[in-house]
N, C-alpha and C positions, 0 to 999 in steps of 0.2 A: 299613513301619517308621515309627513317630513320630516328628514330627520337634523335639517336647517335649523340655523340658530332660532332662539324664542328664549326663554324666562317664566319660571315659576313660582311662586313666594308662597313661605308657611313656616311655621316653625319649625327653624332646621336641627335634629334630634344627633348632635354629632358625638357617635360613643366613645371615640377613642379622650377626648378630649372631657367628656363626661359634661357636656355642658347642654342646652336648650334656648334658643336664640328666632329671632323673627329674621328672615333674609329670603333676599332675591337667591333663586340656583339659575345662572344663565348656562345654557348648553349651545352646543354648537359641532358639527360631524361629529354626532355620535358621544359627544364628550363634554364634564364640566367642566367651562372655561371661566368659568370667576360666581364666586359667593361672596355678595353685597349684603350687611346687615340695613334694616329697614325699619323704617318707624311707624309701618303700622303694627297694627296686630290683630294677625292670620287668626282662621280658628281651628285649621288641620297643619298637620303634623308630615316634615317631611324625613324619614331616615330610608338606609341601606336597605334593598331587596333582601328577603328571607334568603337559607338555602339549607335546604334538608341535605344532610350531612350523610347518610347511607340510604339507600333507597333504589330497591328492585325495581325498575320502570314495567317490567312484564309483569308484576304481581297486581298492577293498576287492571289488569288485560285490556289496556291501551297501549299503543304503538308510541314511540317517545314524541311524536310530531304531536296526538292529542293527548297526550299526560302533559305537554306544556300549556297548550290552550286552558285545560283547568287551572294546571295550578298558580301561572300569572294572576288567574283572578282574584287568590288569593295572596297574594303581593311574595312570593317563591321564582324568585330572577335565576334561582341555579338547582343543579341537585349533584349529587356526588354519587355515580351511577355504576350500583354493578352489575354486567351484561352474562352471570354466569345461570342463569336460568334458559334464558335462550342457546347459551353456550352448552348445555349439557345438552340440546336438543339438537343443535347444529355445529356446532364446536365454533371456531374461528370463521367459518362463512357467517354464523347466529352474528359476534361480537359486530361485522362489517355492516350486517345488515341495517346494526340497531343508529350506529356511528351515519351510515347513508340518510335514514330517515331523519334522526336526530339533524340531521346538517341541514336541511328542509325548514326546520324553525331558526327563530333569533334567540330561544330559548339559551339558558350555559350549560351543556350536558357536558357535565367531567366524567370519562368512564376510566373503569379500571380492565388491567387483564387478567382474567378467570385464573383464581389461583388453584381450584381445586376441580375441575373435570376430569374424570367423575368427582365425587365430594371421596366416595369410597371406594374401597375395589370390592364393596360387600352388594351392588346394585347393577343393575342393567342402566346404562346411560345409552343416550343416541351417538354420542361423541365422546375423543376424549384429547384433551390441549396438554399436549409435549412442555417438557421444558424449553425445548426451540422452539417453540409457537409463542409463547409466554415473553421469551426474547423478543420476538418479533414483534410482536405488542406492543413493547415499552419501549420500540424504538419508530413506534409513532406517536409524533408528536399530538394527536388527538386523546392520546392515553394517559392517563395524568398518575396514573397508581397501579400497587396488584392490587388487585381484588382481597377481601376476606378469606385468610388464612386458615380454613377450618378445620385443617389438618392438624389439629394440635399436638396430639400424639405423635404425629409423625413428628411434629419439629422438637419436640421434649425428647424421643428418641433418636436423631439426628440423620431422619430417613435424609436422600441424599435430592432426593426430587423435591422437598420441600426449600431446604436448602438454599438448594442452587435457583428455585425460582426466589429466593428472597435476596439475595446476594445479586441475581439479576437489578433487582429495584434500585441496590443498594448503590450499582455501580452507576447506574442513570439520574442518582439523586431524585428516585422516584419514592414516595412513604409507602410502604407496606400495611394495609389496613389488618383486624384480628379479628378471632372468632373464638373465642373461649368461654364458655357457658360454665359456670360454677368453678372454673380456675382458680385457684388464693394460695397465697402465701411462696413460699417458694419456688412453686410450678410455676405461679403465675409471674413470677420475677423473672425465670430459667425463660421463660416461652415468651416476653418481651424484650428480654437481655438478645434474643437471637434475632429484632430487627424489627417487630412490631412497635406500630405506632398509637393506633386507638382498638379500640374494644366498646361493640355496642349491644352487646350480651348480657351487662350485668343484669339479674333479678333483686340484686341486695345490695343496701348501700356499704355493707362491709365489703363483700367481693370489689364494687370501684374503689374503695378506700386501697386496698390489697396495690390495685393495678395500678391508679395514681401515684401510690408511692414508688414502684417499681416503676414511673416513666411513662406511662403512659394515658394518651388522653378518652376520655368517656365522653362516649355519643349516646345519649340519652334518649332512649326510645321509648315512641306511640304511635304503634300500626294498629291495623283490623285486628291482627290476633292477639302479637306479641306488647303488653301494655306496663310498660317498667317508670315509667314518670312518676308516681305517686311515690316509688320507696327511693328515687334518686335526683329528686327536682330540685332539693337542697343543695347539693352539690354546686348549682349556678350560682350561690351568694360564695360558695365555703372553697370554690376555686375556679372562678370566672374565665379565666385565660387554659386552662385544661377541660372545659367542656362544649360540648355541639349538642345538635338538636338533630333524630333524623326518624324518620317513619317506618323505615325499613321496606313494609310491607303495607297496601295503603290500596283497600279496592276501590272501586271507584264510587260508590254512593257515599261512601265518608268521604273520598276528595272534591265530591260535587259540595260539600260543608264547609272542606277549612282545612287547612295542611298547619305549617308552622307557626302561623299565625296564632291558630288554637292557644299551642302550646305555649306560646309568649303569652298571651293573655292570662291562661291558668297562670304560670309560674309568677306574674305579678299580684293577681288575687289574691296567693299564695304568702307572699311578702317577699317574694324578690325582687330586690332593686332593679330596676327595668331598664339600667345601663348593664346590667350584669345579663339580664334574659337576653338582652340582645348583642352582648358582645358573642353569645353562643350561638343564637340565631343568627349572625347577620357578617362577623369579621373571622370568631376563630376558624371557620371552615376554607376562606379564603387564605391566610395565612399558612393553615396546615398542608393544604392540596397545593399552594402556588395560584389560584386561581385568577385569569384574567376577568373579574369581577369589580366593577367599580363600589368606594366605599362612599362616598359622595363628598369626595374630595376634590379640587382643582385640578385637573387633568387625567384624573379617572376617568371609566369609560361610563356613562351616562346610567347605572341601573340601578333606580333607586323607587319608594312609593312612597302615597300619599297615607294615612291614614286619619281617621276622624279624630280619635284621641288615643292616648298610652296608658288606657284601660280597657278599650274595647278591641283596640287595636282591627277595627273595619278597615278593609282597603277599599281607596276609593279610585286609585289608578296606580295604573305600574310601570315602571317605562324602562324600556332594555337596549345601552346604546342611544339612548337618547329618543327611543321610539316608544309611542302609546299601543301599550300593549295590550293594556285589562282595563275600564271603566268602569265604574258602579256596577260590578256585576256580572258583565261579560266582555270576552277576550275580542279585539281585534286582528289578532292573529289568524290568518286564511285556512282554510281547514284543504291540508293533504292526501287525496286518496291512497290509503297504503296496497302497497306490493304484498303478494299473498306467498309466504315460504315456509316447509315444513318436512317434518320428516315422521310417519306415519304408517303402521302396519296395524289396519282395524282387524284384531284378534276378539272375534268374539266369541263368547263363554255362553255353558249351559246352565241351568241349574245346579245339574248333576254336578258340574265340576266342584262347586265349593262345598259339596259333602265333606265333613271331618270325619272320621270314627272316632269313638270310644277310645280311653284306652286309661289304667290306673293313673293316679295322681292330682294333683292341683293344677288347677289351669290358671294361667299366666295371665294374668290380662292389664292393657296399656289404661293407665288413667290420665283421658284428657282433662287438662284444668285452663277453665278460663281466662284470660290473656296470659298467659306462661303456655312457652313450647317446651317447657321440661315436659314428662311425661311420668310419674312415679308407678311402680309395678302394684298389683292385687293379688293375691293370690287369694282363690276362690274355690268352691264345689262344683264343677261346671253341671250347668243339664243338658241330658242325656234322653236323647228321643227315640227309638227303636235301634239302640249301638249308637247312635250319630249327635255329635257336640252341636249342640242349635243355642241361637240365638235366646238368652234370659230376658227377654223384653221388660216383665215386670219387676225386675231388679235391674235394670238400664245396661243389662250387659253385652251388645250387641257385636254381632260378626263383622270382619272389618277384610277387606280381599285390597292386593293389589293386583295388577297384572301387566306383563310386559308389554308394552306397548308399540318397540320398535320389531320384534319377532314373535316366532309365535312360543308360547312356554306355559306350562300349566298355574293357575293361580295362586298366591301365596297367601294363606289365610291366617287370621287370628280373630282378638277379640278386643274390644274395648268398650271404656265406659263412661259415660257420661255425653255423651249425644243426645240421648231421652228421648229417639223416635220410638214411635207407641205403634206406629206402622209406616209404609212406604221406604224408600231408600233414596241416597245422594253419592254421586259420583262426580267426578274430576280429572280431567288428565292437567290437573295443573297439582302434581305431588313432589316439592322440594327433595331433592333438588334433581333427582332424573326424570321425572316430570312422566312417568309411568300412571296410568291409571288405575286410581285410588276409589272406593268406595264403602259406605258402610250402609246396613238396614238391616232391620228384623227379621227378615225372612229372605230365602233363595232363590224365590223368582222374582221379586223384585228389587233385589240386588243384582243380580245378573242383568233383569233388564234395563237398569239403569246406566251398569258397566254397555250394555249395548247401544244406547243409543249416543253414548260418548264415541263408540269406536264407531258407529256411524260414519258420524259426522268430522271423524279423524281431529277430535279433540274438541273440549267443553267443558261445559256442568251442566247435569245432567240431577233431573228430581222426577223420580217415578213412584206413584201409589194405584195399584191396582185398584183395592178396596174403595178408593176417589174415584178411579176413573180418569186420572190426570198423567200427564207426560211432558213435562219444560224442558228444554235446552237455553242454554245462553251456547252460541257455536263461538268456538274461536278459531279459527282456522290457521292463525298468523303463527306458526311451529306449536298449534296446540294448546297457546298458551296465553294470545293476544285476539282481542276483537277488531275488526276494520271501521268499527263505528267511532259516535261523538263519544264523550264522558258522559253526558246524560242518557243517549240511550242506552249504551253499556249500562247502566247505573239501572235505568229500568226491568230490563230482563233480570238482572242481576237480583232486583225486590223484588222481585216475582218470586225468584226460584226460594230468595233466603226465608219470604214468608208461607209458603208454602211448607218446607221444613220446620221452621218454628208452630205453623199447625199441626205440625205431623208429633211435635211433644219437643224436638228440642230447644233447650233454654240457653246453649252457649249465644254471645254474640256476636258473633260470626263464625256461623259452623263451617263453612265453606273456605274461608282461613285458615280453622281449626284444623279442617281434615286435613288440607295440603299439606301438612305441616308432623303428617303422621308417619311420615314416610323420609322423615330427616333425621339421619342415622346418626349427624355427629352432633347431637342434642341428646341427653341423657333422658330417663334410661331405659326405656321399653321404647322401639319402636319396629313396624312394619315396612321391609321391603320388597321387589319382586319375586327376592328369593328366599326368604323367613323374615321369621323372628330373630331379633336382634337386641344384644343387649348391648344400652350405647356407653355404660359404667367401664366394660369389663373390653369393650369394644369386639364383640365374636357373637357368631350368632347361638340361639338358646331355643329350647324346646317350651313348645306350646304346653306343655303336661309335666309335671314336675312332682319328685317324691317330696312329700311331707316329709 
């Protein structure tokens, strides 16, 4: 499409100004060059491009060239993009990789630099970024921020790596993004006082109140797993100019749906004023990042959409730079074959190996809960099968293994609950944030074979039931972690594998979010890495078996 002058007309939705108007938008290289009000009257709606405000492009397991093809269709001109999932996998080559691809679309990928590789020094990562690497970052101009600081303990305790990477941002006038899960009140004042700027963690709308008032702005999340908009979507009327909208984490059959868009729509049904949804959707991320993002202003850079109206909020085109990017539905944007990079040692596992024994006490076990990556503990009677701790299938208490992925190391097992496979098993080498492969299921041999046909195929998801007779892969070959296909075929394998699970008995909604997410240490308070049990309260690790 040309990106020569032309002329648009429709009700032009300008937020800052709070007003709603019928005008010509004429553009011209890329850029708006003058807004004419006009006598007729339009029956769509024109305002600023979305822009998901935090959001993992590798948790899409699309490469950032096709996470933009989806999400233009759904009027999202930008994203605020952190590359520390690849980064744990690759370190600083992962970040380049993503930056290379990304620069392939017109798409506005803002990334930041990985603030925490590894996240802990309690995991196996593939990589690990120095605080001169972290410099080196921010002293590319493609780099717009650090990354999420989930180090929080460490900057509460004034480790000197945390530090110094934040004091790096500070010196480049670059914002330092945060990670603090359940933080309030004075911690949470102490751990923004040291240079943090938002926070997309909260579970409760007290904890944002806490960090608001300590300064800091709340990015309001709706991914696959992690689902916090119902207890914080209030906030858009109650402090308009301190909040954002971001996904975090977003697979791809929900993005083949709806990204920000969604969420502007809920939050007006809601009763928020729709100048307010959208100063969060649509300016404050611009603002906060610096982002070269047009707001559809006179001499802005051309990226704005059409929508049908500011209740259903349908996109019906999107233009970035002044180019037609998404039409009723699908992207005009060229599809790029991606480069295949990875780092990979298929350690495969026996049965045998995830025998537990016996032994006194209460067993420990992680309870998953649906959209929350908290994790609260159980403590239970475990059973006991000839000396050997097995999977409680009829009480949903089921065995849960990670394994090292980059070398070879024996399995680290536990248990958790609430998955509600009744049989078969699911695996992942997509397990936040060292990206280690994850698995759970009722039984030993098909858990193990499930961990195998991930190490296969040197990363995936992977859904095995003997008792079926069945064996799915979704492959990702792209550091383990990313598909080389569209969003829709992604999207298909993808319903495959998750209904297949949800046959097999579990009721989460997105168990395959759920799992990745079982192996994120600095998320309270039970979780599974390559190397144990971990309790993420007391931050050390803890025994599977515990005295009453």
């Amino acid at each position: 499409m040309s990106v020569g002058s032309r002329s648009i007309i429709g009700n032009l939705v300008d937020i800052a100004a709070r007003r709603i108007y019928a005008a010509e938008v004429a553009l011209a290289q890329g850029h708006v060059v003058a807004i004419r009000p006009v006598d007729e009257k339009p029956s769509t709606f024109l305002l600023p491009g979305f822009i998901d405000s935090h959001v993992h492009v590798e948790s899409s397991m699309l490469v950032p060239s096709e996470f933009a093809r989806a999400a233009v269709v759904h009027g999202t001109v930008a994203s605020v993009s952190d590359p520390h999932e690849i980064g744990n996998v690759l370190g600083v080559a992962g970040v380049h990789y993503m930056l290379k691809n990304a620069a392939q679309s017109p798409f506005k990928f803002c990334f930041g630099a990985p603030s925490c590789v590894p996240a802990t020094p309690f995991e196996s990562a593939g990589a690990t970024i120095t605080v001169e690497e972290v410099e080196q970052l921010l002293d590319d101009s493609r780099i717009h921020y650090l990354s999420e600081m989930m180090n929080f303990p460490g900057v509460l305790n004034g480790e000197k790596a945390c530090l110094a990477k934040i004091e790096a941002a500070r010196q480049r006038g670059k914002p330092v993004d945060g990670h603090a899960p359940g933080l309030r009140g004075a911690e949470a004042a102490r751990y923004i006082a040291a240079g943090i700027s938002t926070d997309h963690e909260c579970f409760t709308k007290d904890e944002a109140l806490d960090k608001l008032a300590a300064g800091c702005k709340i990015a309001i999340r709706e991914g696959s797993a992690a689902r916090n908009f119902e207890a914080l979507y209030t906030l858009l009327g109650e402090f308009p100019q301190q909040t954002m909208l971001c996904s975090d984490d977003k697979h791809p059959d929900e993005l083949l749906v709806g990204h920000i868009n969604l969420l502007v729509r809920r939050a007006v049904e809601k009763g928020i004023n729709v100048f307010d949804a959208l100063q969060a959707a649509c300016l404050n991320p611009i603002e906060h990042y610096g982002l070269e993002v047009g707001q559809l202003r006179v001499g802005d850079p051309a990226d704005f959409i059409e929508v049908n109206s500011l209740d259903e909020f349908q996109v019906l085109r999107t233009w970035i730079d002044g180019e037609l990017v998404a039409e009723r539905g699908a992207t005009t944007i060229p599809r790029v074959e991606p480069t295949v990079v990875n780092q990979f040692a298929a350690n495969k596992i026996k049965p045998s190996q995830l025998t537990v024994k016996a032994a006194s006490g209460a067993l420990q076990v992680i309870e998953a809960l649906d959209g929350q990556l908290i994790t609260p503990r159980i403590s239970t009677e475990p059973k006991v099968i000839e000396g050997n701790l097995v999977s409680d299938v009829g009480n949903d208490i089921l065995k849960i293994t990670v394994i090292n992925r980059y070398q070879a190391a024996p399995p680290a097992i536990a248990f958790i609950k609430n998955f509600g496979l009744k049989r078969g098993a699911m695996a992942s080498s997509v397990a936040h944030d060292s990206h280690n492969v994850i698995a759970v299921g009722g039984n030993d041999d098909d858990l193990a074979a499930a961990v195998n046909v991930v190490m296969d195929a040197h990363g995936g998801l992977s859904a095995v039931c003997r008792a079926d007779d069945l064996e799915l892969l979704l492959p990702l070959p792209v550091a383990g972690l990313m598909a080389t296909g569209t969003c829709a075929e992604v999207a298909a394998a993808y319903q495959e594998l998750d209904t297949a699970v949800k046959t097999w008995g579990s009721q989460l909604r997105a168990p395959y979010m759920t799992l990745s997410f079982m192996a994120l240490l600095v998320i309270p308070n039970l979780k599974l890495s390559d190397l144990g049990l971990f309790d993420g309260g007391k931050f050390e690790f803890t025994s599977l078996l515990q005295d009453v």
